[in-house]
DRENKOLLUM-878219 format. One record per residue (C-alpha): residue in three letters; residue number from 1; x negated, y negated, z. Coordinates in steps of 0.05 Angstrom, whole numbers, plus 5000, padded with zeros to 4 digits. Example, Ala and Ser with C-alpha at 12.3 -4.5 7.8 and 13.67 -1.06 7.14 Angstrom:
2
+------+------+------+------+------+
: resn : resi :   xx :   yy :   zz :
+------+------+------+------+------+
:  ala :    1 : 4754 : 5090 : 5156 :
:  ser :    2 : 4727 : 5021 : 5143 :
+------+------+------+------+------+
END
This chain:
394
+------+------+------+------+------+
: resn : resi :   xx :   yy :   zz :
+------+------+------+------+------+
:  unk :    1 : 9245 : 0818 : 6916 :
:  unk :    2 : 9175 : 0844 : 6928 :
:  unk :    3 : 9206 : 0911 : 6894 :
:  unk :    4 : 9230 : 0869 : 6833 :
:  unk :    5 : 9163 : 0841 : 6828 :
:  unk :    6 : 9123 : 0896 : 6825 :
:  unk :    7 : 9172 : 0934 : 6773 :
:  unk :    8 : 9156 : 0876 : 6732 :
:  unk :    9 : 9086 : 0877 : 6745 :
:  unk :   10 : 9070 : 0943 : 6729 :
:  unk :   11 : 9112 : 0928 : 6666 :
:  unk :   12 : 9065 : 0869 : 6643 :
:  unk :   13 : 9008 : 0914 : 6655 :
:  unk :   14 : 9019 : 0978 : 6609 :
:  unk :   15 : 9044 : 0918 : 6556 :
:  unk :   16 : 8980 : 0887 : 6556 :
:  unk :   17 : 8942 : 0957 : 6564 :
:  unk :   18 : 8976 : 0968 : 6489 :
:  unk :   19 : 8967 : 0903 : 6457 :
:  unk :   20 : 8889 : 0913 : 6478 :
:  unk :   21 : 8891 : 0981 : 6445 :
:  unk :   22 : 8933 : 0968 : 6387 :
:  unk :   23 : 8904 : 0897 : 6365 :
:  unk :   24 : 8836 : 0916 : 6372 :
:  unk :   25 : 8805 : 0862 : 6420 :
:  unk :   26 : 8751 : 0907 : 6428 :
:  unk :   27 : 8701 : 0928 : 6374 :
:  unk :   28 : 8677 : 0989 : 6425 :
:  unk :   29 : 8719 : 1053 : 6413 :
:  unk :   30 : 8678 : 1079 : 6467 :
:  unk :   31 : 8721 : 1032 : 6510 :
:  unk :   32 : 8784 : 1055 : 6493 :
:  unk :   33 : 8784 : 1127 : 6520 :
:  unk :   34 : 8824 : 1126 : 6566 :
:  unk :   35 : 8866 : 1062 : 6544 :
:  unk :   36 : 8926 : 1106 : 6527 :
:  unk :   37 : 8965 : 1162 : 6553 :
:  unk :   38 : 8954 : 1231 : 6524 :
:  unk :   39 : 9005 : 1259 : 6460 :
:  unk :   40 : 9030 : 1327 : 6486 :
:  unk :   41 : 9058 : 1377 : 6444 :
:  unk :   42 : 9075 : 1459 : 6451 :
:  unk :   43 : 9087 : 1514 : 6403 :
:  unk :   44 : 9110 : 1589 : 6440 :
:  unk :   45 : 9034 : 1599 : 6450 :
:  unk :   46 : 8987 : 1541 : 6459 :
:  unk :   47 : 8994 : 1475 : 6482 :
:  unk :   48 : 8968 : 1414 : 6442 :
:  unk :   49 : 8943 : 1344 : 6472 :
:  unk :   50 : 8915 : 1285 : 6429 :
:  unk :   51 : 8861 : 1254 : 6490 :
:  unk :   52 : 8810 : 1200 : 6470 :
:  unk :   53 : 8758 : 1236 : 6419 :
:  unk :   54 : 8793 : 1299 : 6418 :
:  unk :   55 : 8852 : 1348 : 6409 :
:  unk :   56 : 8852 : 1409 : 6442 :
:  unk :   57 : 8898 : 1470 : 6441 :
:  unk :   58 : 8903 : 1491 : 6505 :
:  unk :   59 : 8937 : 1561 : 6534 :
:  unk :   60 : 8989 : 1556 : 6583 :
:  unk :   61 : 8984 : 1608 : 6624 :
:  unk :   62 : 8919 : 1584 : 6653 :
:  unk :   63 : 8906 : 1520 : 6626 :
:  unk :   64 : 8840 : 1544 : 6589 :
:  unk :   65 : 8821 : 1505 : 6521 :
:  unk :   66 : 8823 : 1556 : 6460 :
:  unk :   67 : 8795 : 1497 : 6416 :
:  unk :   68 : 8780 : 1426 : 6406 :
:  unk :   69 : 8784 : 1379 : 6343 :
:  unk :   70 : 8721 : 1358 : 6328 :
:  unk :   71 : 8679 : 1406 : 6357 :
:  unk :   72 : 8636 : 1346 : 6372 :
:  unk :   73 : 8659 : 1277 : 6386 :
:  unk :   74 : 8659 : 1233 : 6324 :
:  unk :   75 : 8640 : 1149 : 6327 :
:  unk :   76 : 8695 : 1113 : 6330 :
:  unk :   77 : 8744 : 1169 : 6322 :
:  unk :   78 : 8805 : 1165 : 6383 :
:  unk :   79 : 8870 : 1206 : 6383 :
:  unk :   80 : 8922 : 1185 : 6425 :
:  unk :   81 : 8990 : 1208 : 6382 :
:  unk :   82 : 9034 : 1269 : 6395 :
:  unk :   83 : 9010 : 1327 : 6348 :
:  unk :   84 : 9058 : 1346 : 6307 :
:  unk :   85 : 9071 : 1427 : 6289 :
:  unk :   86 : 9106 : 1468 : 6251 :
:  unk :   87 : 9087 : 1541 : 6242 :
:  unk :   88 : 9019 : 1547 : 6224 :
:  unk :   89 : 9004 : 1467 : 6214 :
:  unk :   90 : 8978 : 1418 : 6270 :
:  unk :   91 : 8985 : 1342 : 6241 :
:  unk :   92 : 8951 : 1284 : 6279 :
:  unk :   93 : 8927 : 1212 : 6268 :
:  unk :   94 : 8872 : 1169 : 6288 :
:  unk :   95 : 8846 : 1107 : 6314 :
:  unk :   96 : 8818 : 1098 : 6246 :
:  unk :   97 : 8869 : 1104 : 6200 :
:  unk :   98 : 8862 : 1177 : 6183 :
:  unk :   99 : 8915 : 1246 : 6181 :
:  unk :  100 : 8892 : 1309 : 6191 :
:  unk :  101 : 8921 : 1378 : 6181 :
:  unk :  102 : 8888 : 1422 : 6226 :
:  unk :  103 : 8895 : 1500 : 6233 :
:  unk :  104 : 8939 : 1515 : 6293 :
:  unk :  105 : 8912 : 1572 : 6308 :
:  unk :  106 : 8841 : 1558 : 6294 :
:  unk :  107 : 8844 : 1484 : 6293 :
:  unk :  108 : 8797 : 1475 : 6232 :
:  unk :  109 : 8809 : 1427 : 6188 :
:  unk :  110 : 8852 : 1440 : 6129 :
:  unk :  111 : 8861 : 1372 : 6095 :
:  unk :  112 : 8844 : 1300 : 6110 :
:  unk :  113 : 8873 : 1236 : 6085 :
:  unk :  114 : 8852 : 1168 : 6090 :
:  unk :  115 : 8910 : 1115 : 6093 :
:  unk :  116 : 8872 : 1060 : 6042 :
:  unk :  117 : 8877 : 0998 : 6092 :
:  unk :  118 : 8843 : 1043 : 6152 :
:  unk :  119 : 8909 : 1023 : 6198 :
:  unk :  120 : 8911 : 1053 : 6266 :
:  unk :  121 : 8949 : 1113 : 6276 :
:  unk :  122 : 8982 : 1105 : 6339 :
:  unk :  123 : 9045 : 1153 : 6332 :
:  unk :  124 : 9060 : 1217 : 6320 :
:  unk :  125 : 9079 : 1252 : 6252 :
:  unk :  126 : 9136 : 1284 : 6219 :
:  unk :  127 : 9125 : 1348 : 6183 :
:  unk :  128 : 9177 : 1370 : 6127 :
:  unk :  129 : 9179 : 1421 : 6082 :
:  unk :  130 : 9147 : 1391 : 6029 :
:  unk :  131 : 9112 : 1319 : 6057 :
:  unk :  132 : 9082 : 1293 : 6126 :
:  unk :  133 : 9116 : 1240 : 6135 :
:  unk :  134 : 9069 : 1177 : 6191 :
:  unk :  135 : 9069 : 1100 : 6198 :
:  unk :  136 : 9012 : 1054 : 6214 :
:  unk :  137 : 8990 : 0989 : 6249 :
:  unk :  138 : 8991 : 0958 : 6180 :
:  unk :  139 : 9067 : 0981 : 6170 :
:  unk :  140 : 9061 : 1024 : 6120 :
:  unk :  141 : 9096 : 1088 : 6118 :
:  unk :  142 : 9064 : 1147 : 6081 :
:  unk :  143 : 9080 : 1212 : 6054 :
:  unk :  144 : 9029 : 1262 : 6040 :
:  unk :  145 : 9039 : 1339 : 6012 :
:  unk :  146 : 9027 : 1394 : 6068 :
:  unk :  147 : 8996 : 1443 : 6035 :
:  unk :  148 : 8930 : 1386 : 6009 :
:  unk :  149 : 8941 : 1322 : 6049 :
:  unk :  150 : 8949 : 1288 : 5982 :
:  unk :  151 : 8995 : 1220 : 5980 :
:  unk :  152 : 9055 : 1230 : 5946 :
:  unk :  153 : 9083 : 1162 : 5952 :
:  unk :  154 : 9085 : 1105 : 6006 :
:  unk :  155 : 9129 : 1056 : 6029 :
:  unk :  156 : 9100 : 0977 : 6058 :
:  unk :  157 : 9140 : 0931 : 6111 :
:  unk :  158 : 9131 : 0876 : 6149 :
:  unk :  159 : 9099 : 0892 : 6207 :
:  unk :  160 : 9077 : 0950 : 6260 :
:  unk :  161 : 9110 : 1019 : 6258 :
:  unk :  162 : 9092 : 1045 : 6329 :
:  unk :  163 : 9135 : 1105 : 6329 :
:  unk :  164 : 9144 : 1170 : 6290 :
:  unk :  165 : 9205 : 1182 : 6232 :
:  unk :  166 : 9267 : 1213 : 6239 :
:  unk :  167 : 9281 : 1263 : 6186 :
:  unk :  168 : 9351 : 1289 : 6180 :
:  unk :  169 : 9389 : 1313 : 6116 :
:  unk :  170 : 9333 : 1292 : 6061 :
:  unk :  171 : 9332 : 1220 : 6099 :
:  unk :  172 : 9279 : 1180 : 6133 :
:  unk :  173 : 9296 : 1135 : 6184 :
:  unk :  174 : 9246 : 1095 : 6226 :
:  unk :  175 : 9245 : 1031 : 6264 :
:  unk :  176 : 9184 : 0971 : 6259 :
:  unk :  177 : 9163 : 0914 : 6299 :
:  unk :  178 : 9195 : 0866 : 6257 :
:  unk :  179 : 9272 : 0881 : 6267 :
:  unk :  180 : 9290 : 0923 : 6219 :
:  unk :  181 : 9308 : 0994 : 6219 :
:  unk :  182 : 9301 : 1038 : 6154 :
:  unk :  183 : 9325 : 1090 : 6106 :
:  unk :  184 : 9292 : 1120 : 6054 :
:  unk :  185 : 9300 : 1185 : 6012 :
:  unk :  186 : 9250 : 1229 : 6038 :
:  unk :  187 : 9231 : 1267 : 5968 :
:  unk :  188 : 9216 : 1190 : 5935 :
:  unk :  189 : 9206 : 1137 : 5994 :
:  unk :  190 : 9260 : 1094 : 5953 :
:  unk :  191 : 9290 : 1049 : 6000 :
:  unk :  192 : 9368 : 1066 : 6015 :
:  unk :  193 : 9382 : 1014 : 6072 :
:  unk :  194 : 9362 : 0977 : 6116 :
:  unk :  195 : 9389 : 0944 : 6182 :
:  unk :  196 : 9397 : 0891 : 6189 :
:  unk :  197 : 9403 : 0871 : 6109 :
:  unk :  198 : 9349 : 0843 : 6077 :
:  unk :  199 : 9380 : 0780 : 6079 :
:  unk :  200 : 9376 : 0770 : 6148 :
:  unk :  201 : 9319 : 0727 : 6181 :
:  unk :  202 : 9282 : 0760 : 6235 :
:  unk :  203 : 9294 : 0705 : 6286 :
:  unk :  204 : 9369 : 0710 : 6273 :
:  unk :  205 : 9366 : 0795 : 6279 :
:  unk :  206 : 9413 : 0820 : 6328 :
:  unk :  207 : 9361 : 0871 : 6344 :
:  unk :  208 : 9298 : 0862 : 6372 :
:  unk :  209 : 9233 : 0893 : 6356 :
:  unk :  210 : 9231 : 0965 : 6360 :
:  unk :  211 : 9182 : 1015 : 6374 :
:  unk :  212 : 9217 : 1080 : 6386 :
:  unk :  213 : 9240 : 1137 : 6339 :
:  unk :  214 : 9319 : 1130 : 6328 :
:  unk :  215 : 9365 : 1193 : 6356 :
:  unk :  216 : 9422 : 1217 : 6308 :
:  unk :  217 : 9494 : 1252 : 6328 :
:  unk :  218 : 9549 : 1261 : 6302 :
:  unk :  219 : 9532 : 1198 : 6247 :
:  unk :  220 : 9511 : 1151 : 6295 :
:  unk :  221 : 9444 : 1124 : 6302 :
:  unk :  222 : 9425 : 1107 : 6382 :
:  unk :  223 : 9358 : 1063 : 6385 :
:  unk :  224 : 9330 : 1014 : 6441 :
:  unk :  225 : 9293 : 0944 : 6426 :
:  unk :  226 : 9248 : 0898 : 6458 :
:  unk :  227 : 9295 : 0855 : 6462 :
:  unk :  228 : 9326 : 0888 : 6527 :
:  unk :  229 : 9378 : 0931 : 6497 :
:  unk :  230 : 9404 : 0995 : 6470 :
:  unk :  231 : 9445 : 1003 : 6410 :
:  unk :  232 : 9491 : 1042 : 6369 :
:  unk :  233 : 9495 : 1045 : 6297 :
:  unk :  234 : 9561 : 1072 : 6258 :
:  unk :  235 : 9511 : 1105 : 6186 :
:  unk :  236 : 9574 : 1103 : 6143 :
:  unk :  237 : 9588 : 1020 : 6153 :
:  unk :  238 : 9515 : 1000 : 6179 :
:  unk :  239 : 9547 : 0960 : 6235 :
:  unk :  240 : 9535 : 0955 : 6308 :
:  unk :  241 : 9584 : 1005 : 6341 :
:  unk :  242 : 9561 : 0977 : 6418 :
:  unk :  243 : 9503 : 0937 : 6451 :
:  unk :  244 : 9481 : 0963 : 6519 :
:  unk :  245 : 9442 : 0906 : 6556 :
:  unk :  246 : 9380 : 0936 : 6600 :
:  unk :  247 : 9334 : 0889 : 6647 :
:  unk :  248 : 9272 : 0892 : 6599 :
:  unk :  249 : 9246 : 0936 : 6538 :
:  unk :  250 : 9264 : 1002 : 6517 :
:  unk :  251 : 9212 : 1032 : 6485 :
:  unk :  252 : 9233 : 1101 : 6489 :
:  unk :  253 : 9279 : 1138 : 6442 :
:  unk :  254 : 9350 : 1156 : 6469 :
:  unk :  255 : 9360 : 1231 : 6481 :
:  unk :  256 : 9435 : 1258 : 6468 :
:  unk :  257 : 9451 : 1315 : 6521 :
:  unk :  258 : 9499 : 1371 : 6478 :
:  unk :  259 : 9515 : 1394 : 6548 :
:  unk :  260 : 9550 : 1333 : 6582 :
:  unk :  261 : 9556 : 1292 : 6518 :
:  unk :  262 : 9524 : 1234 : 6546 :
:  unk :  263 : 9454 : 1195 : 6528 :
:  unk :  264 : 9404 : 1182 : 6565 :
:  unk :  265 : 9346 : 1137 : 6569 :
:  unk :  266 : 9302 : 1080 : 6613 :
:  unk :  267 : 9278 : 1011 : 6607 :
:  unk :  268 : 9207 : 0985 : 6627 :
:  unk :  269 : 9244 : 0959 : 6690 :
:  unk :  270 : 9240 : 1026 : 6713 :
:  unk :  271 : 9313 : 1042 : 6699 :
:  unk :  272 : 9344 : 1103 : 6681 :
:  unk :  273 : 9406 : 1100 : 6655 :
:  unk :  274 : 9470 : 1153 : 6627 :
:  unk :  275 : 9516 : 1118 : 6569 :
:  unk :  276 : 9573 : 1145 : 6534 :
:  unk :  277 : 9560 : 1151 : 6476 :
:  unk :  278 : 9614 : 1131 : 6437 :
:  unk :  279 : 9629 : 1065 : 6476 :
:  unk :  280 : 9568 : 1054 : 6513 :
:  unk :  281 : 9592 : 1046 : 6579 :
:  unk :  282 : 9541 : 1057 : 6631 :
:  unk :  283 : 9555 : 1128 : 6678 :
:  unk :  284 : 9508 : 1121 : 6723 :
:  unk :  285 : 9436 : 1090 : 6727 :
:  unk :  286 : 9378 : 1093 : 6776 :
:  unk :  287 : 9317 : 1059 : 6783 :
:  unk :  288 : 9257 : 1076 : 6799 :
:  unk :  289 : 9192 : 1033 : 6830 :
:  unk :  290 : 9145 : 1036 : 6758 :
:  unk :  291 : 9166 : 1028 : 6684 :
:  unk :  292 : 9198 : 1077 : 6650 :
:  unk :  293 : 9158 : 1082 : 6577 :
:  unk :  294 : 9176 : 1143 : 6546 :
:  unk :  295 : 9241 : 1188 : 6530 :
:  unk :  296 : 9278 : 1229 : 6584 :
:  unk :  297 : 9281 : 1307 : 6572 :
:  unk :  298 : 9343 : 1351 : 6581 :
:  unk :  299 : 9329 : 1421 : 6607 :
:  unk :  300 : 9331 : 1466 : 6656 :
:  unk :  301 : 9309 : 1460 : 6732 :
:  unk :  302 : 9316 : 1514 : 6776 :
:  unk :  303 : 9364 : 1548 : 6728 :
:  unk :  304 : 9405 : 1482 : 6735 :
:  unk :  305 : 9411 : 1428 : 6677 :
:  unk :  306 : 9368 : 1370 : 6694 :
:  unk :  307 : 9343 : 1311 : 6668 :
:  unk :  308 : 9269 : 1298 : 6671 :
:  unk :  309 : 9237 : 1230 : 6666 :
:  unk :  310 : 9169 : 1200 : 6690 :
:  unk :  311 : 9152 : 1126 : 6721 :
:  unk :  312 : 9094 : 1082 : 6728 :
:  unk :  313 : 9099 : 1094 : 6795 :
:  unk :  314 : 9064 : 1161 : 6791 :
:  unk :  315 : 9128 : 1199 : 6802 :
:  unk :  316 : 9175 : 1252 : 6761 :
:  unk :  317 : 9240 : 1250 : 6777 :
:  unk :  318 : 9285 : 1305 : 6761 :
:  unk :  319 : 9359 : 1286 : 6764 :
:  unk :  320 : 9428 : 1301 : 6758 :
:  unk :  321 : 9458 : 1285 : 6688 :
:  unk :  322 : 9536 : 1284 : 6718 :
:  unk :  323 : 9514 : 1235 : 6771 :
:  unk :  324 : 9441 : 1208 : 6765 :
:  unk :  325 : 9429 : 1239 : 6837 :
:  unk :  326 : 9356 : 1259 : 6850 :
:  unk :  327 : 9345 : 1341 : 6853 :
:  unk :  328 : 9277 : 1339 : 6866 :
:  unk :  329 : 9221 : 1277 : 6856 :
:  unk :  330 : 9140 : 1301 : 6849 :
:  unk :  331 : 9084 : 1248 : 6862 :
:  unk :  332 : 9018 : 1261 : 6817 :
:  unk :  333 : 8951 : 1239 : 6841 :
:  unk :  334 : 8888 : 1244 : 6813 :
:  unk :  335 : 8814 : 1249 : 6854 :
:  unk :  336 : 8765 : 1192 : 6837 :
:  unk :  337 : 8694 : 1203 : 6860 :
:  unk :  338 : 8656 : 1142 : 6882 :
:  unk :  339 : 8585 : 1110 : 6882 :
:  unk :  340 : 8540 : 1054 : 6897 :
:  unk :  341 : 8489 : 1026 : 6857 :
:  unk :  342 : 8496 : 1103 : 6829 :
:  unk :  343 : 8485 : 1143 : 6881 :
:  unk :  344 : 8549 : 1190 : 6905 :
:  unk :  345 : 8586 : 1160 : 6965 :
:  unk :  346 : 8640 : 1212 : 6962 :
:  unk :  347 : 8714 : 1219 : 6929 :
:  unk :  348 : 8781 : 1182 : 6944 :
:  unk :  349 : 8845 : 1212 : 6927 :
:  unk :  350 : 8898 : 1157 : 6884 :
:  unk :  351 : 8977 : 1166 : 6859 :
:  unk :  352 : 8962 : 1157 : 6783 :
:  unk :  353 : 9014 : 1129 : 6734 :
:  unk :  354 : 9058 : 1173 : 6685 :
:  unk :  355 : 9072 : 1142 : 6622 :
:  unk :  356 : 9071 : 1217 : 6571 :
:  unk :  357 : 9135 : 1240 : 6564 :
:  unk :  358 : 9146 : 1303 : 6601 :
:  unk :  359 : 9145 : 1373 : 6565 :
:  unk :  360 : 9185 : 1436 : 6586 :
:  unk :  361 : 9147 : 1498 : 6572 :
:  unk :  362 : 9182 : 1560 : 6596 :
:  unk :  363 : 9169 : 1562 : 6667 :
:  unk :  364 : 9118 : 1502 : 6661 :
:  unk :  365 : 9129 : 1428 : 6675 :
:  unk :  366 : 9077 : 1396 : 6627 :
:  unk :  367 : 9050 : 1327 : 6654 :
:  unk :  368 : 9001 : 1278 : 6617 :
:  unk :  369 : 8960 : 1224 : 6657 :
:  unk :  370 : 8906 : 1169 : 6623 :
:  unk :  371 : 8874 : 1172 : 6694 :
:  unk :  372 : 8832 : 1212 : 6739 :
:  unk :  373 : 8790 : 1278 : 6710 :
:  unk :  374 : 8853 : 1324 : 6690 :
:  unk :  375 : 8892 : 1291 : 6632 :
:  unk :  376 : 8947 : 1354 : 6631 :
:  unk :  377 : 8972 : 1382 : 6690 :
:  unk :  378 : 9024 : 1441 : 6698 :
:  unk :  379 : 9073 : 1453 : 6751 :
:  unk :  380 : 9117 : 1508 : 6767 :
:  unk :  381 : 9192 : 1489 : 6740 :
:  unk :  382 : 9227 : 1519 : 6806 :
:  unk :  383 : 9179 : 1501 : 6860 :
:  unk :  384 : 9134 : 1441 : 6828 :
:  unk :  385 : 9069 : 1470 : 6862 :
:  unk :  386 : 9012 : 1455 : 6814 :
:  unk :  387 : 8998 : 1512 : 6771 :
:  unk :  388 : 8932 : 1486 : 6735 :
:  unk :  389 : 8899 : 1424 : 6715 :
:  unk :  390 : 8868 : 1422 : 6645 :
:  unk :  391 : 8802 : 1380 : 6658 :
:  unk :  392 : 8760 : 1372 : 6585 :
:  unk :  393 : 8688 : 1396 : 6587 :
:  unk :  394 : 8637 : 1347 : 6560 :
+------+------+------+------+------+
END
């Protein structure tokens, strides 16, 4: 019971952590470093990571920053949302309602773009080959030309879009906070379907709110809701294929493993669970002691397929995807220094909680934290000793 309780604790807390961030109850920006986890993202030779005022590109083989985006911290300016790259392109938003294309190399600026109603930013982008493709607060999709940052059209709904687009085959489909998941054409942003119809009131959706990015196979769209489920959507008839119930949100995105053909994902319950896809019968699930906010990762461990997820209890897990069983489990903490009326008293040493998504980098473990002086550690992917910690210079 005490277990249960603090599960659904922690899961009341990183709720009300976003709602502070993403409604804006506080006019300091100053006050929301930190407020967020940091947006990871890795090309074959630098790592990116969206943290507070800044993005950096970051090398992995020693952790060292090779740049940062601005050079100097701007008023008011916060970056929070997984960059998005593609060749030689770096795309990120803002806390003030801004897209930039930065150099990836050099991380200058290359264009700029100011979304008219100055909505926060708060997920990552899509890059195609001819638009960038990001939603805001305000729900309002955009898409903006690559090479200039120039709008090319946008698209309005009726509330938050809190997660990035799925582009696949000359479609866009996304998912908002009011109930509805979308498809438009990706060249004109006209509206192909949506789900449920247009008809439908919200209250009487059979979906939920929904703040992840949709996962496609095989013509099937998989998506979780904040209305404690996971779904399956058949794209050809635009019905329900099978409800999965969880014990509270999922506000990751579903990952499909090619390998076992089974999907994955976790609830804010601190579940993780393994469906079939084409039924969704549950496999297996496990829980573990903190929410579960973002996606699981499928890769290697050890040579071995694993599945990687992190938990609000300050944990990684790396797990079996036949069974679920734990391989290995690594605790990150973070050191804390301490004062009194401002003078030093010395430094205490606390388990921090991991909300980032995990990223596999070669031989690297890639781990994001909000808390303590090192928001990007990197582990060893066969031993998990710590390998470096990226702490930002002022």
């Amino acid at each position: 019971m005490i277990r249960g309780k603090f599960r659904l604790w922690h899961a009341a807390a990183i709720v009300v952590v976003l709602l502070l961030v993403l409604t804006g109850c506080t006019g300091n920006a100053a006050a929301l470093t930190g407020s967020s986890w940091p947006g990871i993202a890795a090309s074959e030779n630098l790592i990116y990571m969206a943290f507070g005022p800044h993005v950096y590109a970051i090398d992995p083989s020693n952790g060292k920053e090779e740049w940062r985006y601005p050079a100097q911290a701007a008023r008011n300016e916060t970056f929070y949302a997984p960059p998005a790259v593609d060749h030689d392109l770096v795309v990120i938003g803002d806390y003030t309602g801004i897209l930039y294309g930065l150099d990836a190399e050099k991380g200058t600026q290359t264009w700029k773009f100011g979304t008219p109603l100055k909505a926060r930013i708060i997920a990552g982008a899509v890059i195609g080959e001819k638009y960038v493709y990001a939603g805001t607060v305000a729900g309002v999709l955009y898409a903006v030309d690559r090479e200039n940052g120039t709008e090319a059209w946008h698209y309005a709904t009726t509330r938050d879009i809190w997660s990035a687009p799925l582009l696949a085959d000359g479609v866009l489909y996304f998912t908002t906070l009011d109930r509805h998941l979308y498809a438009l054409n990706a060249d004109t942003g006209k509206l192909l379907w949506q789900f449920p119809d247009a008809n439908m009131k919200p209250e009487d959706s059979p979906v939920g709110a929904m703040a992840g990015t949709p996962t496609l196979h095989d013509g099937v769209l998989y998506f979780g809701s904040f209305n404690n489920a996971a779904y399956a959507l058949d794209l050809e008839t635009r019905k329900l294929l099978w409800t999965y119930p969880t014990q509270n949100w999922v506000w990751g995105s579903p990952v499909f493993d090619e390998e076992t053909g089974q999907l994955y994902g976790g609830d804010l319950d601190g579940n993780v669970f393994a469906l079939d896809p084409a039924t969704g019968k549950e496999i297996w699930k496990v829980t573990t002691a903190g929410p579960v906010v973002n996606s699981p990762v499928v890769a290697e461990y050890d040579r071995q397929p694993a599945v990687f997820v992190t938990s609000g209890d300050s944990n990684l897990y790396i797990l079996n995807p036949e069974n679920g069983e734990q391989i290995q489990k690594v605790g990150v903490t973070a050191e804390f220094k301490q004062s009194f009326l401002f003078v030093p008293t010395g430094t205490t040493v606390r388990p921090v909680p991991l909300y980032a998504q995990p990223v596999i980098l070669g031989d690297k473990i890639l781990l994001g934290t909000h808390e303590g002086p090192a928001p990007l550690i990197a582990y060893d992917n066969a031993n998990l000793k710590q390998v470096w910690a990226f702490t930002p210079t002022p």
